[in-house]
One Martini backbone bead per residue (centre of mass of N, CA, C, O) as a GRO file, in nm:
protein
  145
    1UNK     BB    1   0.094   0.036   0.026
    2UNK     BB    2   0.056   0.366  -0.056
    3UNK     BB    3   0.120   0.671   0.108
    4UNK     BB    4   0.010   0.934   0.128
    5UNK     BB    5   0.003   1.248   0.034
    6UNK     BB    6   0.098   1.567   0.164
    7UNK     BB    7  -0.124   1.713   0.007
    8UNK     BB    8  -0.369   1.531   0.111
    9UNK     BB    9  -0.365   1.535   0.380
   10UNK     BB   10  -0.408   1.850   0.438
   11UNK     BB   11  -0.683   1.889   0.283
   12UNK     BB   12  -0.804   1.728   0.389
   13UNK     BB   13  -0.787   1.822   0.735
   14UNK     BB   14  -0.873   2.066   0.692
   15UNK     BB   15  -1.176   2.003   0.619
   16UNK     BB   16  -1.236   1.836   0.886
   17UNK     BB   17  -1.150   2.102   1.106
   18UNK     BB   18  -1.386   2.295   0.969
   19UNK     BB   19  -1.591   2.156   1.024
   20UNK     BB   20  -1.567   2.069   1.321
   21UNK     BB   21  -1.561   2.329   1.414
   22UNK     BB   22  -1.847   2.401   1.304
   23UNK     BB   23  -2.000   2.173   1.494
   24UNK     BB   24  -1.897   2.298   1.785
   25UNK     BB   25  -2.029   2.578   1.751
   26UNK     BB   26  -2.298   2.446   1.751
   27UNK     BB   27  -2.280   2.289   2.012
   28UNK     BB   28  -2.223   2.587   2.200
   29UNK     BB   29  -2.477   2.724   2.075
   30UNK     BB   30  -2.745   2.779   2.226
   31UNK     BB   31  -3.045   2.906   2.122
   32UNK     BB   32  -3.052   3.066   2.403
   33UNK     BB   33  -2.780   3.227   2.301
   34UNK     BB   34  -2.720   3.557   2.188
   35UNK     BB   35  -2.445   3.532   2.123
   36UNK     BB   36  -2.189   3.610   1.921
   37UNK     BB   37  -1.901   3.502   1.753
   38UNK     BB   38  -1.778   3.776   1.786
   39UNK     BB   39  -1.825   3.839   2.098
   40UNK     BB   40  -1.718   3.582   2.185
   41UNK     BB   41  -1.422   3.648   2.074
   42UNK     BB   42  -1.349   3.933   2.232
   43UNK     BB   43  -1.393   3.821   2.493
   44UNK     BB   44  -1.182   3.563   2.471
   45UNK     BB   45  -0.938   3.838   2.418
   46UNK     BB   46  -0.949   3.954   2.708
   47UNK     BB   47  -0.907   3.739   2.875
   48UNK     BB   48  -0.632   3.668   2.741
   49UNK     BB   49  -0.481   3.966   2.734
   50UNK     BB   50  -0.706   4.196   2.862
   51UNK     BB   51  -0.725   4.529   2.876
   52UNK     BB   52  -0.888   4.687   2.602
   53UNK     BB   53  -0.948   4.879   2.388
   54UNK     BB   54  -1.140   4.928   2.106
   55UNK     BB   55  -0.906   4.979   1.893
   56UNK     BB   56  -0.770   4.746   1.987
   57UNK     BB   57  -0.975   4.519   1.908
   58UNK     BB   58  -1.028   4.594   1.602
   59UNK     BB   59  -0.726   4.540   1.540
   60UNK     BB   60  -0.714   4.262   1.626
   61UNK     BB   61  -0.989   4.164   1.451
   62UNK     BB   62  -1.017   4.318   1.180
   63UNK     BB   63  -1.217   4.567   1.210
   64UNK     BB   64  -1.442   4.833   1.254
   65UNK     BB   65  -1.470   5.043   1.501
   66UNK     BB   66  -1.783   5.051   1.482
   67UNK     BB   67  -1.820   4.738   1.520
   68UNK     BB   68  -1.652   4.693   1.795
   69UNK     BB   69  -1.859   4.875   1.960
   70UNK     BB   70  -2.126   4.741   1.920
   71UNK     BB   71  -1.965   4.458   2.056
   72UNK     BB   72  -1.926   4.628   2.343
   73UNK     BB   73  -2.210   4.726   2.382
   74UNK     BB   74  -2.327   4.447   2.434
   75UNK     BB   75  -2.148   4.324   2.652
   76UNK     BB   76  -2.211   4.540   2.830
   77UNK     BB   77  -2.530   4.518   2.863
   78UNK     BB   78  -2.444   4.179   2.962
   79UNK     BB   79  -2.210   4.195   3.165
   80UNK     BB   80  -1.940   4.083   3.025
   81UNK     BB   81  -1.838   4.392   3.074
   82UNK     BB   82  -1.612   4.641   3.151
   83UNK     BB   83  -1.559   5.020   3.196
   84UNK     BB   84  -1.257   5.216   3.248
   85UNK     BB   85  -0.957   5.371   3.316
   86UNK     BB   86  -0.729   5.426   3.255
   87UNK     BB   87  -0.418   5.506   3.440
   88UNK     BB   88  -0.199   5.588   3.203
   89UNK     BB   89  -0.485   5.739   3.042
   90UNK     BB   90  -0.760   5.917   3.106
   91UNK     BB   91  -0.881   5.912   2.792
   92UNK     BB   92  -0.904   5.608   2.829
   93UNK     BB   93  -1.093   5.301   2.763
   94UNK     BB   94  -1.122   4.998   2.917
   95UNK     BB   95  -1.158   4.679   2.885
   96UNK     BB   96  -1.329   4.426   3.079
   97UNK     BB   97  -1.379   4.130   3.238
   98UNK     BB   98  -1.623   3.974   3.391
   99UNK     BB   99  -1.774   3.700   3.578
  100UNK     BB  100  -1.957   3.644   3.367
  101UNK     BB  101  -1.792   3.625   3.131
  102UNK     BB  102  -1.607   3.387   3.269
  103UNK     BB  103  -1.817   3.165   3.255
  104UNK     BB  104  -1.921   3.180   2.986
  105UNK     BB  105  -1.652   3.070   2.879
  106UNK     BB  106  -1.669   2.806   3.078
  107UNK     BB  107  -1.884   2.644   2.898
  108UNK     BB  108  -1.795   2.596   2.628
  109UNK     BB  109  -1.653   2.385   2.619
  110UNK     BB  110  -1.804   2.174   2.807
  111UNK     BB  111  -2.038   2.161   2.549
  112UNK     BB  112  -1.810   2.065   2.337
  113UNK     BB  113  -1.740   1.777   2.490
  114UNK     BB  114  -1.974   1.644   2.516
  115UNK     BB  115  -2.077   1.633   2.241
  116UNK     BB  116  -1.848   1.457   2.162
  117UNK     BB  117  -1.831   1.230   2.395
  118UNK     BB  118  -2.094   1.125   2.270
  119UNK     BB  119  -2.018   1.063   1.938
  120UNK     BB  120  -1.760   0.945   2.049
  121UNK     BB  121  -1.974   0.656   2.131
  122UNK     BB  122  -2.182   0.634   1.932
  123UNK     BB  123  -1.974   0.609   1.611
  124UNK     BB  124  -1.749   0.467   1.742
  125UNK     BB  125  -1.527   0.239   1.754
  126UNK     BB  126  -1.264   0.146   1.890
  127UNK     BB  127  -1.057   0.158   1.685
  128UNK     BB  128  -1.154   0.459   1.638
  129UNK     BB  129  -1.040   0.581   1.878
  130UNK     BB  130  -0.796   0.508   1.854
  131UNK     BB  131  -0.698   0.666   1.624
  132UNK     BB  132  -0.801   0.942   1.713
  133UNK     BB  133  -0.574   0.920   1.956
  134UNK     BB  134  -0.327   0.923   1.760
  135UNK     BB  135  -0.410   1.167   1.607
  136UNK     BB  136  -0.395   1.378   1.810
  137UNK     BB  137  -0.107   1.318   1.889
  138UNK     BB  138  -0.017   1.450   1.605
  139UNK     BB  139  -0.126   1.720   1.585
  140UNK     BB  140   0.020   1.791   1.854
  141UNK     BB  141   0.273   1.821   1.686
  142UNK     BB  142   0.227   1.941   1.455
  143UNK     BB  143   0.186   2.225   1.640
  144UNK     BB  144   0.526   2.208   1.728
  145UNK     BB  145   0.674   2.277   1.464
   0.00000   0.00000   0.00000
């Protein structure tokens, strides 16, 4: 047996991987969830760096300043954001996140291993989960090279 070409391998995996990716996000966001996923997007990007202005959260999202206002908007309405005054320059407004948004975020995992945890006992054979956990520990490889 011939082993796939690495061009076929990355194609197939990257295919599979965003599909996965996306089976994974509609899993964790139950119907009565209002949160979009900009929103939660960049709740998770304050949680993981810091407290940062609207322009820095913009530039980093890659959106227009007016959009990312939108999206801090709706955050600081639903209590997942907080606005304080910078400390090292008090004309800036510094967004950071509340406790109720690092819940919000603490649950988003959860919901998505749960349902994966389901899916492989539902719908894969013992063989199919070795190999999965083999794939695993590989695909962890491969994103440390």
């Amino acid at each position: 047996m011939i082993a796939p070409l690495p061009h076929d391998i990355a194609g197939d995996l990257t295919h599979a991987m965003v599909r996965l990716r996306a089976r994974l996000r509609a899993e964790s966001a139950p119907t009565d969830m209002k949160w979009s996923w900009s929103q939660i997007t960049t709740l998770n990007r304050i949680a993981q760096e810091g407290s940062a202005t609207v322009s820095e959260l913009a530039v980093a999202e890659h959106v227009r300043p007016q959009s990312m206002a939108s999206i801090v908007s709706a955050l600081l309405d639903g209590g997942l954001v907080a606005r304080r005054s910078d400390p090292n320059d008090g004309r800036k407004t510094l967004i950071s996140i509340t406790d109720e948004g690092a819940e919000l975020l603490a649950r988003i995992p959860t919901m998505r291993e749960t349902w994966l945890e389901a899916a492989i006992e539902r719908h894969l054979s013992p063989a199919e989960r070795e190999t999965l956990a083999n794939a695993a520990r590989i695909m962890e490889s491969l994103a440390d090279c």
